[in-house]
KOLDO-98911 format. One record per residue: chain; z, x, y of N, C-alpha, C in turn; residue in one letter; residue number from 1. Coordinates in pm, 1 decimal. Example, Ala and Ser with C-alpha at 12.3 -4.5 7.8 and 13.67 -1.06 7.14 Angstrom:
+---+----------+----------+----------+----------+----------+----------+----------+----------+----------+---+-----+
| c |      n.Z |      n.X |      n.Y |     ca.Z |     ca.X |     ca.Y |      c.Z |      c.X |      c.Y | r |   k |
+---+----------+----------+----------+----------+----------+----------+----------+----------+----------+---+-----+
| A |    780.0 |   1319.0 |   -569.0 |    780.0 |   1230.0 |   -450.0 |    780.0 |   1320.0 |   -330.0 | A |   1 |
| A |    708.0 |   1285.0 |   -225.0 |    714.0 |   1367.0 |   -106.0 |    787.0 |   1290.0 |      3.0 | S |   2 |
+---+----------+----------+----------+----------+----------+----------+----------+----------+----------+---+-----+
! end
This chain:
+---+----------+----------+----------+----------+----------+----------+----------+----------+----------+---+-----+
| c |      n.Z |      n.X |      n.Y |     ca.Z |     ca.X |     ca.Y |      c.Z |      c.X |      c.Y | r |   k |
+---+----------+----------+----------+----------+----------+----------+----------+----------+----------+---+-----+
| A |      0.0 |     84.8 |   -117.2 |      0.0 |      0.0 |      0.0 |      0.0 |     89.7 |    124.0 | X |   1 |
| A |    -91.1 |     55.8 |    172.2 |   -116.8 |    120.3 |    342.4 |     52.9 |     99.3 |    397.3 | X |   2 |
| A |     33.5 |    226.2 |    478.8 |    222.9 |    242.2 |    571.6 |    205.9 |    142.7 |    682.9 | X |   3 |
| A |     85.2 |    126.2 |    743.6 |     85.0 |    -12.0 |    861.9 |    148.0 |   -161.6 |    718.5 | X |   4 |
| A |     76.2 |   -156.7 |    689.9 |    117.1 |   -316.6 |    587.3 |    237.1 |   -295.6 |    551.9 | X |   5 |
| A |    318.1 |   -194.9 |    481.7 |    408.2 |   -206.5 |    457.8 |    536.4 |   -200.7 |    531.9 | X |   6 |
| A |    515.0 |   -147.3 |    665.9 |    588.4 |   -112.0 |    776.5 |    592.2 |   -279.1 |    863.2 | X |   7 |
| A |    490.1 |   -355.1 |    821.8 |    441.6 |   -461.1 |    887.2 |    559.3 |   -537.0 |    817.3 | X |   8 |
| A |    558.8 |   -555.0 |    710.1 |    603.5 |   -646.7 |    616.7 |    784.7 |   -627.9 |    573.2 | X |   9 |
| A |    838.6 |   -522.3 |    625.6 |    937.3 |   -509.1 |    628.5 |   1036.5 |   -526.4 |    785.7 | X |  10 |
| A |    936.3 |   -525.1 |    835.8 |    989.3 |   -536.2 |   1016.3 |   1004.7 |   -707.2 |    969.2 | X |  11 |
| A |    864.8 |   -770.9 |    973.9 |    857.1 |   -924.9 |    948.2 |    932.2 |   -982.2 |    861.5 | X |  12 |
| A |   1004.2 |   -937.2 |    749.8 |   1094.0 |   -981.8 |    682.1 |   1226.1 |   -982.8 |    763.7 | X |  13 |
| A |   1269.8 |   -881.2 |    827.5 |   1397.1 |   -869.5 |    903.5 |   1365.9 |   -969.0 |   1034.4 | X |  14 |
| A |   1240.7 |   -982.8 |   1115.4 |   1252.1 |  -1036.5 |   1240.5 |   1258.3 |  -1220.3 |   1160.1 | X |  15 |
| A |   1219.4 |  -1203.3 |   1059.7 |   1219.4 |  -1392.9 |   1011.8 |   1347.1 |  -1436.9 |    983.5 | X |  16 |
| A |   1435.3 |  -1362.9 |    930.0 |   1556.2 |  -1363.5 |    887.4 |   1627.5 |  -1383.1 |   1041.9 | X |  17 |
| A |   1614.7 |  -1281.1 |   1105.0 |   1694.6 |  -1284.4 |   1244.9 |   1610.5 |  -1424.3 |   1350.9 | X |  18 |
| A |   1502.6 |  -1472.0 |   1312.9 |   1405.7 |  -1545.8 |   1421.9 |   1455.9 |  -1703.8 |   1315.7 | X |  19 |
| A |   1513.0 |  -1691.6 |   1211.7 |   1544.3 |  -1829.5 |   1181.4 |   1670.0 |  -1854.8 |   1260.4 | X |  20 |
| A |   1745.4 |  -1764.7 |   1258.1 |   1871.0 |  -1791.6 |   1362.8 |   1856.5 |  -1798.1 |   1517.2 | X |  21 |
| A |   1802.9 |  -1739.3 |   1566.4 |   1765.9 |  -1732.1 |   1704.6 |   1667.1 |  -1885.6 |   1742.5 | X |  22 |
| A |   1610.2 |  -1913.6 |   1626.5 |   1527.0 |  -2019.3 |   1683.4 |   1583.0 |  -2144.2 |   1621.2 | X |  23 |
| A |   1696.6 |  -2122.0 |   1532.7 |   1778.5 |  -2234.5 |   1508.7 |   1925.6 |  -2259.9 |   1640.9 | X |  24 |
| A |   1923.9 |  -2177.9 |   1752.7 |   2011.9 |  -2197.4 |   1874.6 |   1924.5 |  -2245.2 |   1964.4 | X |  25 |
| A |   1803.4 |  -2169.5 |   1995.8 |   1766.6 |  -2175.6 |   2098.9 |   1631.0 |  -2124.7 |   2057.6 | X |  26 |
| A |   1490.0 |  -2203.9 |   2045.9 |   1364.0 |  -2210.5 |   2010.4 |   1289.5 |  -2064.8 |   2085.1 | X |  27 |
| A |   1309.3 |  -2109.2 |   2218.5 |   1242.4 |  -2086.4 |   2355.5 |   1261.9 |  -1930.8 |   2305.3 | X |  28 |
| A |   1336.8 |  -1855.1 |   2280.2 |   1340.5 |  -1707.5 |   2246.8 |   1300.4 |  -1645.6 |   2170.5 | X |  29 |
| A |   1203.4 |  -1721.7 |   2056.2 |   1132.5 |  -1634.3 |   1965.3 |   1059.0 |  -1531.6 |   1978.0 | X |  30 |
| A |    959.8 |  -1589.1 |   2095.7 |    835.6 |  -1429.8 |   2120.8 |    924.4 |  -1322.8 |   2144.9 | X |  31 |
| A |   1083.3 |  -1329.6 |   2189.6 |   1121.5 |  -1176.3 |   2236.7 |   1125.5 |  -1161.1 |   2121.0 | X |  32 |
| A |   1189.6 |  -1200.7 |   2004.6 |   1229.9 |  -1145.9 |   1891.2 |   1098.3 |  -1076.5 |   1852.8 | X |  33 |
| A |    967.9 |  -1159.6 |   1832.8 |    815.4 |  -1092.7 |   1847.4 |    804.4 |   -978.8 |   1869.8 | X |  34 |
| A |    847.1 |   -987.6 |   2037.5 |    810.0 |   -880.1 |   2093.8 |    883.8 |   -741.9 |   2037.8 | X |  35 |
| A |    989.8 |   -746.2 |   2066.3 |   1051.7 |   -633.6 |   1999.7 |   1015.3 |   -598.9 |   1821.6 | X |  36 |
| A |    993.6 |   -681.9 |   1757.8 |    980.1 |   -637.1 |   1596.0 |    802.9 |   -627.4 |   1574.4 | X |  37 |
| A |    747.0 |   -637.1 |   1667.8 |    607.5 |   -564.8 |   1751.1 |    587.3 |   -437.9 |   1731.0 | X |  38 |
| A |    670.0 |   -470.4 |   1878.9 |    676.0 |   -279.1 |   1925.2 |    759.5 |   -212.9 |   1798.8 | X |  39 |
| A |    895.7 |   -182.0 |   1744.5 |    920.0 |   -150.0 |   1670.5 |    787.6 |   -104.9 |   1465.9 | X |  40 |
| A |    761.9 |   -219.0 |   1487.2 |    631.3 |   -204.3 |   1347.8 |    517.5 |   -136.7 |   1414.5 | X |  41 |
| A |    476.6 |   -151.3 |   1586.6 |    398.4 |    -50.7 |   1584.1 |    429.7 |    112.2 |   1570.6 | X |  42 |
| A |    504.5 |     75.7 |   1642.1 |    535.6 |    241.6 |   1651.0 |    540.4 |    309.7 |   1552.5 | X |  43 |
| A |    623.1 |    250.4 |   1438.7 |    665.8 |    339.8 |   1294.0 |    496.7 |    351.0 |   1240.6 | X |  44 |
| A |    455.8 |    243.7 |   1207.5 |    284.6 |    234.7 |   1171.0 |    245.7 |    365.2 |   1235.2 | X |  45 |
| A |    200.1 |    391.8 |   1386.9 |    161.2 |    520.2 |   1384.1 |    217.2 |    619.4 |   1329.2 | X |  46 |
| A |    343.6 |    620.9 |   1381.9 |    445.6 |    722.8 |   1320.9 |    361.2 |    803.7 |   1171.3 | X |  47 |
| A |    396.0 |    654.1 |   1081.0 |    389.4 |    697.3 |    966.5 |    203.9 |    739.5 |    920.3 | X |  48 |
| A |    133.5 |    730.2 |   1014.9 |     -7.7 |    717.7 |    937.5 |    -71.6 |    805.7 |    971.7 | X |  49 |
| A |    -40.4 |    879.8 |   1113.3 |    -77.1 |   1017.3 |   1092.9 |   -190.9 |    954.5 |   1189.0 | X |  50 |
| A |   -239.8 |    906.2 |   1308.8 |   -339.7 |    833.6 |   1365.8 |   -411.5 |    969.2 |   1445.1 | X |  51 |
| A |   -519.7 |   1006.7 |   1433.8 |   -593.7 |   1137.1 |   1500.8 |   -619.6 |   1112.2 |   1663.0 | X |  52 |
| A |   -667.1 |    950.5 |   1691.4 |   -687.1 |    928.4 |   1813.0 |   -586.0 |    826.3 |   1869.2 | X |  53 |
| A |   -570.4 |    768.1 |   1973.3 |   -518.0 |    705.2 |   2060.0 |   -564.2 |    551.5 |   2016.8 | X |  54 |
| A |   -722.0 |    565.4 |   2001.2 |   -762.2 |    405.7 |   1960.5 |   -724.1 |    376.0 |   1838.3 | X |  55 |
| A |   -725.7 |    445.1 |   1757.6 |   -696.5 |    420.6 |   1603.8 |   -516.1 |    430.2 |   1565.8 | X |  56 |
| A |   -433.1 |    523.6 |   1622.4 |   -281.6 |    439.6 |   1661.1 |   -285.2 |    313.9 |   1706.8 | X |  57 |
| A |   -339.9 |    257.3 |   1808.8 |   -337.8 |    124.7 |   1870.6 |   -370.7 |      1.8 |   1771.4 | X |  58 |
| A |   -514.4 |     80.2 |   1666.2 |   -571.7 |    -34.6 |   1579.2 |   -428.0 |    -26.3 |   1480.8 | X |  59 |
| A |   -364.7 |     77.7 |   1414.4 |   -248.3 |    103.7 |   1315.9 |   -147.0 |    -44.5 |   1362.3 | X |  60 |
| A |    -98.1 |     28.6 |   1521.2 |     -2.8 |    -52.2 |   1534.0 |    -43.2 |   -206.2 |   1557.3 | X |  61 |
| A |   -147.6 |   -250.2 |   1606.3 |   -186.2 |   -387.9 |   1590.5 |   -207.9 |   -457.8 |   1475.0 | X |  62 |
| A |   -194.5 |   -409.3 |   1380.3 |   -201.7 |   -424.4 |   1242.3 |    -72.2 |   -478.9 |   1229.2 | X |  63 |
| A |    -11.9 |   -383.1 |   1211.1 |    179.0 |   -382.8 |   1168.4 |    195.7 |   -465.2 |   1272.5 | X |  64 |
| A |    185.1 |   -506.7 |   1402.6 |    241.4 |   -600.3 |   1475.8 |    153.8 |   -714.5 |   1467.8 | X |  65 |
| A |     32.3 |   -783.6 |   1410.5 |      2.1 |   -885.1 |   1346.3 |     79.3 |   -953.8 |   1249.3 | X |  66 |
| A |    122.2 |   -832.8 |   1113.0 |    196.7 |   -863.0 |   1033.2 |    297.1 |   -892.3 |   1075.0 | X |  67 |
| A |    405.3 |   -830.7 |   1119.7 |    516.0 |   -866.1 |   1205.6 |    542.4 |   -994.9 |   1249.7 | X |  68 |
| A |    477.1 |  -1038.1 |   1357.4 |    442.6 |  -1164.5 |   1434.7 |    412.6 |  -1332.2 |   1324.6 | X |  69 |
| A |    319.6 |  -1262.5 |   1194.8 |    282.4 |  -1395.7 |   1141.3 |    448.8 |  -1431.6 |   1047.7 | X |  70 |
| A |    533.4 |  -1299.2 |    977.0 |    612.4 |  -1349.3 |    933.2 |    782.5 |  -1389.5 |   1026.7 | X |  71 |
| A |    732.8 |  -1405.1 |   1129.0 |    830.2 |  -1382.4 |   1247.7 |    765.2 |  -1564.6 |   1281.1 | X |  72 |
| A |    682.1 |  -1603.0 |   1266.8 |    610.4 |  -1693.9 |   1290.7 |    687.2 |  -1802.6 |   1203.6 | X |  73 |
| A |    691.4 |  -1749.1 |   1085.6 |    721.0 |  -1860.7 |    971.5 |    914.2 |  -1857.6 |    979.3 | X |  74 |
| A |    947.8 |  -1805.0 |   1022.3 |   1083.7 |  -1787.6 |   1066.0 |   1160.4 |  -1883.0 |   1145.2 | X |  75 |
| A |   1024.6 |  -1857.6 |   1306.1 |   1058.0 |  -1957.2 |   1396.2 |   1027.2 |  -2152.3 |   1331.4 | X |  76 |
| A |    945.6 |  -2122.4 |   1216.6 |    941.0 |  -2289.5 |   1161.5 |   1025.4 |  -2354.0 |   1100.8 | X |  77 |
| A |   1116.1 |  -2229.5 |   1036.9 |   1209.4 |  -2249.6 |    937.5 |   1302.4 |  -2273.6 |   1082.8 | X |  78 |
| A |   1383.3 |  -2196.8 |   1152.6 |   1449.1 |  -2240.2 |   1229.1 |   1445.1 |  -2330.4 |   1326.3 | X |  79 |
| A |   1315.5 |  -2379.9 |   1394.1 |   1265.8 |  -2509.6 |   1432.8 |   1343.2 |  -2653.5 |   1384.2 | X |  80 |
| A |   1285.4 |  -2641.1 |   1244.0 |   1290.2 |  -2777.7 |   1147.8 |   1409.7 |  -2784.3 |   1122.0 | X |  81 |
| A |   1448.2 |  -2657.4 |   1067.5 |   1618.4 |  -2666.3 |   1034.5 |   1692.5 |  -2730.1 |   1177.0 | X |  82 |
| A |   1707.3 |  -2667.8 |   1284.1 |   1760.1 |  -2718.7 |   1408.4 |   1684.8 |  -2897.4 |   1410.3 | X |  83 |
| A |   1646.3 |  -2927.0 |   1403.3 |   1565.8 |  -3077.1 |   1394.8 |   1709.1 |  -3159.8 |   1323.4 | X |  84 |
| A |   1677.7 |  -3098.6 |   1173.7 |   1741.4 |  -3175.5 |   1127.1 |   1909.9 |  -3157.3 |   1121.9 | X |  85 |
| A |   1961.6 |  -3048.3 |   1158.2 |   2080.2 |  -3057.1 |   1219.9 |   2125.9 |  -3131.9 |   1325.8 | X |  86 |
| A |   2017.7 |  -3131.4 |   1415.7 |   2090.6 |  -3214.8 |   1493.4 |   2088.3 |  -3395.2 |   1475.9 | X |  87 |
| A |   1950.6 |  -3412.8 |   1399.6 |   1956.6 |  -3544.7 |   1332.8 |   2067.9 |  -3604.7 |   1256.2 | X |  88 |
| A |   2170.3 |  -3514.2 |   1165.8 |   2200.9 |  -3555.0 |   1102.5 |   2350.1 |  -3548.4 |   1134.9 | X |  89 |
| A |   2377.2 |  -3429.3 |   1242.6 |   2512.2 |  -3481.7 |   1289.4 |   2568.0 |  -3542.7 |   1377.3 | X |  90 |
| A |   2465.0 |  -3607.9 |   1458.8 |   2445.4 |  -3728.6 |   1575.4 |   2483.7 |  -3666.0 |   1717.2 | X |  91 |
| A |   2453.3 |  -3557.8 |   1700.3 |   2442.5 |  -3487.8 |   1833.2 |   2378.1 |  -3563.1 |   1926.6 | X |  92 |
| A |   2432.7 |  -3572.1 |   2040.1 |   2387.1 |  -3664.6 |   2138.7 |   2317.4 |  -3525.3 |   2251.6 | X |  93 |
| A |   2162.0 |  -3574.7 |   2292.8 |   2113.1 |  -3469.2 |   2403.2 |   2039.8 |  -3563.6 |   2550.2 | X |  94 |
| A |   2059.5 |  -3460.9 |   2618.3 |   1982.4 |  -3601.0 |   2734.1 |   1869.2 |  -3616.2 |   2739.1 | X |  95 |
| A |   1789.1 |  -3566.8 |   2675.7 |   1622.2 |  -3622.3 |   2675.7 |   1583.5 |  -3728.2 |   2551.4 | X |  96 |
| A |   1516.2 |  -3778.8 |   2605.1 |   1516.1 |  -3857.2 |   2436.3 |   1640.7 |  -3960.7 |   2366.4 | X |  97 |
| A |   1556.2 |  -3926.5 |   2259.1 |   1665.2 |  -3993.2 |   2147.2 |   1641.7 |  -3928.9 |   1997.4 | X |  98 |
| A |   1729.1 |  -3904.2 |   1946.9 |   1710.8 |  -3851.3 |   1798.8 |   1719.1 |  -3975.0 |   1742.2 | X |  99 |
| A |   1617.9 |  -3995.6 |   1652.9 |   1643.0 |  -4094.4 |   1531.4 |   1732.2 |  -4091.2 |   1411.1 | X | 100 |
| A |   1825.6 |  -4205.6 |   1379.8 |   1891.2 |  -4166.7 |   1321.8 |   1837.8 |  -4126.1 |   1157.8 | X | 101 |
| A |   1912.9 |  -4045.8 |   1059.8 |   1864.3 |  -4069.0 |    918.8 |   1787.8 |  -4193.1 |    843.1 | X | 102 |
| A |   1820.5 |  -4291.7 |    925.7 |   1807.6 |  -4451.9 |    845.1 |   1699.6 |  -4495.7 |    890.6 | X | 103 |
| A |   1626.6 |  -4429.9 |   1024.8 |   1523.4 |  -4466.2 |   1110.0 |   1388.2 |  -4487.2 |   1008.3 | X | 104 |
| A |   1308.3 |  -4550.6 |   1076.4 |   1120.4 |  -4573.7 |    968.7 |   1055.0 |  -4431.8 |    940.7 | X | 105 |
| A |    954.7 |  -4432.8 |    833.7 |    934.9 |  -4325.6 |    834.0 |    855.4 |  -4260.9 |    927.1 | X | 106 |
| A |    742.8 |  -4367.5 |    972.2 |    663.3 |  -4291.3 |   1121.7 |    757.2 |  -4234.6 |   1188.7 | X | 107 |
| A |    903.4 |  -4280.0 |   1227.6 |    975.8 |  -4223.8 |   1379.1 |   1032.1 |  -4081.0 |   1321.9 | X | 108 |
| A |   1013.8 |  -4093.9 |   1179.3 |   1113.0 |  -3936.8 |   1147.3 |    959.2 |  -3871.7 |   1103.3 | X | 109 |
| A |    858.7 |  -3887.7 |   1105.3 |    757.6 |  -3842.2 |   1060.0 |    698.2 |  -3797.3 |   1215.1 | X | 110 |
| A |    726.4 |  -3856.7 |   1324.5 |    688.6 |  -3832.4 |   1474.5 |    754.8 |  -3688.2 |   1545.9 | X | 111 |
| A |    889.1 |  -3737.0 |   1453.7 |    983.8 |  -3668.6 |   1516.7 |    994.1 |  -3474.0 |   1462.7 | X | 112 |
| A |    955.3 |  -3470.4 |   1361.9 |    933.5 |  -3387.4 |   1266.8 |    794.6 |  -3308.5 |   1262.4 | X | 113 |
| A |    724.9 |  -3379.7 |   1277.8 |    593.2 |  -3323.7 |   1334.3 |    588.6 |  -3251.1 |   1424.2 | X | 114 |
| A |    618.0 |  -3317.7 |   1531.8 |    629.5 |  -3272.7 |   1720.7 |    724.8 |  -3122.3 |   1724.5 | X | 115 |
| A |    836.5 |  -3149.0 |   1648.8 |    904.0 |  -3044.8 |   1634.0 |    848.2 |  -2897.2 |   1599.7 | X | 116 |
| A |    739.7 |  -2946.8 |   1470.7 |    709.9 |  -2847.8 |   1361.8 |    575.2 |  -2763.7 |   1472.3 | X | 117 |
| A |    530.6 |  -2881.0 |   1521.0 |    392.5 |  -2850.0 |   1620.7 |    468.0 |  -2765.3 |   1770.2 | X | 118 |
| A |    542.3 |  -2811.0 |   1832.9 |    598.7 |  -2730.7 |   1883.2 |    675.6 |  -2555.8 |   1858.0 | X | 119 |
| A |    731.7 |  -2582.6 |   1735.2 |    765.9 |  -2437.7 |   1688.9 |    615.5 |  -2325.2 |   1633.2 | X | 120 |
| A |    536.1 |  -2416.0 |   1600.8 |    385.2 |  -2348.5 |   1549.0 |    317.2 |  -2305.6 |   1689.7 | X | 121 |
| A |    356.9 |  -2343.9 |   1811.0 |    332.3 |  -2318.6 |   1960.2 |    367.9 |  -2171.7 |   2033.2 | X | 122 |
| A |    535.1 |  -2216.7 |   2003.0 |    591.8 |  -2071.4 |   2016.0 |    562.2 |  -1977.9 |   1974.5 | X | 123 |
| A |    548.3 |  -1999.3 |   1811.1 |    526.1 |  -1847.1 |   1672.5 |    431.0 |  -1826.5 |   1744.0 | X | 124 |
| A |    321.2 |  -1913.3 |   1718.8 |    160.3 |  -1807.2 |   1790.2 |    171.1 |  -1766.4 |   1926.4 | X | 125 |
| A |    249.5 |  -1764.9 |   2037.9 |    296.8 |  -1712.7 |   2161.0 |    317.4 |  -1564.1 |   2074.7 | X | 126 |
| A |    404.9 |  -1601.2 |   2014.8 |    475.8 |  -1437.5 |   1905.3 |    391.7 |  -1364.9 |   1852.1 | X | 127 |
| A |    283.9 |  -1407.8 |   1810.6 |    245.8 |  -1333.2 |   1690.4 |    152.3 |  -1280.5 |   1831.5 | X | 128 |
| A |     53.7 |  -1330.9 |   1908.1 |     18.6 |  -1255.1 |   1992.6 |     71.3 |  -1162.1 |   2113.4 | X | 129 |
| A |    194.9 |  -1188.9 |   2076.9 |    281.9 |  -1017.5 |   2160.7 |    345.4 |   -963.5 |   2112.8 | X | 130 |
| A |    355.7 |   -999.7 |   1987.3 |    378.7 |   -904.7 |   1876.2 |    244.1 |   -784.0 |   1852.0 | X | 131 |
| A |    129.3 |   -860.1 |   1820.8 |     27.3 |   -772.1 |   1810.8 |    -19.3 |   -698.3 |   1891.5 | X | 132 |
| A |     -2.5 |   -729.3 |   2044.2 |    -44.4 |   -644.7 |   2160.9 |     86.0 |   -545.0 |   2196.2 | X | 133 |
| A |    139.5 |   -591.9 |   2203.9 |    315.1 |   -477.9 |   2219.5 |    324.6 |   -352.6 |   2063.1 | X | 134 |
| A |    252.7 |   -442.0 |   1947.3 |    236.6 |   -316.3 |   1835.3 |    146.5 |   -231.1 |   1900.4 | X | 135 |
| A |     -3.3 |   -290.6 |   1905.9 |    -94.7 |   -162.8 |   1967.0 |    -94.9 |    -95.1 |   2112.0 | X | 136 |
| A |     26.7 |   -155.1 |   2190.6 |     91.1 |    -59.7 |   2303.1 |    163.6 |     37.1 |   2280.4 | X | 137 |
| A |    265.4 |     -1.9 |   2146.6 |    328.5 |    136.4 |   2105.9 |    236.8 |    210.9 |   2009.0 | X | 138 |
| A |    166.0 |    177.0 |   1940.3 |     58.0 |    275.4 |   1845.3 |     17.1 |    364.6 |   1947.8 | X | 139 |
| A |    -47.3 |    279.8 |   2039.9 |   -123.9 |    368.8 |   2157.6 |    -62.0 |    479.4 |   2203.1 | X | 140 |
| A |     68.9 |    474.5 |   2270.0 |    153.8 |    570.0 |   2326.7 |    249.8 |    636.7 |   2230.1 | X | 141 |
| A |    239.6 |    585.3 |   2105.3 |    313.3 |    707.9 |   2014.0 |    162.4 |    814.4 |   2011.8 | X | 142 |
| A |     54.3 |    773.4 |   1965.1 |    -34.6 |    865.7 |   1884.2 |    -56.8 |   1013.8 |   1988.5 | X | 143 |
| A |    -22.0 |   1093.2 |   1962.8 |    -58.6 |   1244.8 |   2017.4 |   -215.9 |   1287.9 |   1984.9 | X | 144 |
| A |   -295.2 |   1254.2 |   2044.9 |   -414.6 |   1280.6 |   2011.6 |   -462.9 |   1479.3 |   1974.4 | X | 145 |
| A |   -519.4 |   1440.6 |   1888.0 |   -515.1 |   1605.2 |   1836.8 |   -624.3 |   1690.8 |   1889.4 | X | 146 |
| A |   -599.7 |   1843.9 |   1924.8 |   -731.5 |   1887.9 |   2026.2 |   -857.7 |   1927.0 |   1924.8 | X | 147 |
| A |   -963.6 |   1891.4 |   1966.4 |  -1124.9 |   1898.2 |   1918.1 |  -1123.7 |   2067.7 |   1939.7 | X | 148 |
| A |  -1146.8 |   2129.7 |   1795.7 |  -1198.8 |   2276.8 |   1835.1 |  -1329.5 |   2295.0 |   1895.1 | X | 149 |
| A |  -1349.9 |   2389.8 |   1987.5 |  -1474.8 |   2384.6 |   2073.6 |  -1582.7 |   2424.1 |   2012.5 | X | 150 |
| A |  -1697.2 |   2379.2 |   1982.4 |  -1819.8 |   2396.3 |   1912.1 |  -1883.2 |   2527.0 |   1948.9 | X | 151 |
| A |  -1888.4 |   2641.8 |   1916.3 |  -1943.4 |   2786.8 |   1963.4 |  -2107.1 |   2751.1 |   1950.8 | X | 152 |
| A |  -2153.7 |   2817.7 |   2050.1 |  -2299.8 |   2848.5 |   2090.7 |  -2375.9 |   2924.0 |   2020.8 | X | 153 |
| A |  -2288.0 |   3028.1 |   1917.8 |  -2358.8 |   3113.1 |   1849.7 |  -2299.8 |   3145.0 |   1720.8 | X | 154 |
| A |  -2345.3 |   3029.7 |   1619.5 |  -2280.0 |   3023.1 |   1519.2 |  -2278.0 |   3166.5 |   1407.2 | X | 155 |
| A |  -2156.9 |   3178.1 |   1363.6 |  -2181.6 |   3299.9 |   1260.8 |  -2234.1 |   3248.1 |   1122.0 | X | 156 |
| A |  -2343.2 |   3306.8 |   1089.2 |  -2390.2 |   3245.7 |    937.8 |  -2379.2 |   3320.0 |    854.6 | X | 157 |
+---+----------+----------+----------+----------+----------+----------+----------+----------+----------+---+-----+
! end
C-alpha cells in the first residue's frame, strides 16, 4: 500500500472517531477537524514518499487529504444522525422548530432525518474539500525540491 493511502487512512480513521464527537456537540465544526487531519495526512504523505518536486508533494498530499476528508466525512454523518436522534428522544426542547416526537408519522421522522443527514453530507463535503487543499498546501511546503545536476556541454564518452 502506497504511504499517501495509508497515511490517508489512518489520519481518517482518527479524525472520524474524533469528528463523530465534535459533530455530535456541535455540527458547524467539522471542516476544522478536516482541516487539521488535512494538513496533518498531507504533510506525513510527503514526508513519507520521498516527493522530488514541489508539484508532486502537493499531488502526495492531496491524495492523503482526500482520503482524510472522505473518512472524516462519514464521521460527521455518524455524528449528525446520532445528535438527531438524541435529541429526539430525550425531548430536548430548542427554539427553532420542533422535534418530532418518537410516536410522530413516518414522513415527519423521515423529513426530519433526511434534512439532518443532507445537511451533515453539506458540511463533510465543505471538509473533504479543505481537507484536500490544506493536504496539498502542506505536501507543497514540506517537499524540498532536489537540485537538477547541470547538463555539461562536452560530454565525456
Amino acid at each position: 500500500m502506497q504511504p499517501r493511502v495509508r497515511i490517508g487512512l489512518i489520519v481518517g480513521v482518527i479524525g472520524l472517531v474524533l469528528n463523530v464527537c465534535v459533530a455530535g456537540f456541535f455540527g458547524v465544526c467539522g471542516p476544522l477537524v478536516s482541516l487539521l487531519g488535512g494538513g496533518v495526512a498531507g504533510f506525513f504523505a510527503a514526508q513519507q514518499e520521498h516527493a522530488s518536486t514541489k508539484s508532486l508533494g502537493a499531488r502526495y498530499g492531496a491524495i492523503a487529504g482526500a482520503i482524510t476528508g472522505g473518512l472524516i466525512l462519514i464521521g460527521q454523518m455518524i455524528g449528525g444522525v446520532s445528535a438527531l436522534a438524541f435529541m429526539q428522544y430525550s425531548g430536548i426542547k430548542i427554539g427553532l422548530g420542533a422535534i418530532p416526537t418518537p410516536s410522530a408519522s413516518p414522513a415527519e421522522q423521515a423529513i426530519y432525518y433526511l434534512s439532518g443527514a443532507g445537511t451533515a453530507i453539506c458540511i463533510g463535503l465543505i471538509g473533504v474539500v479543505l481537507a484536500t487543499l490544506v493536504g496539498a498546501g502542506a505536501g507543497y511546503m514540506t517537499t524540498q525540491e532536489l537540485p537538477t545536476p547541470p547538463i555539461s556541454s562536452n560530454p565525456i564518452n
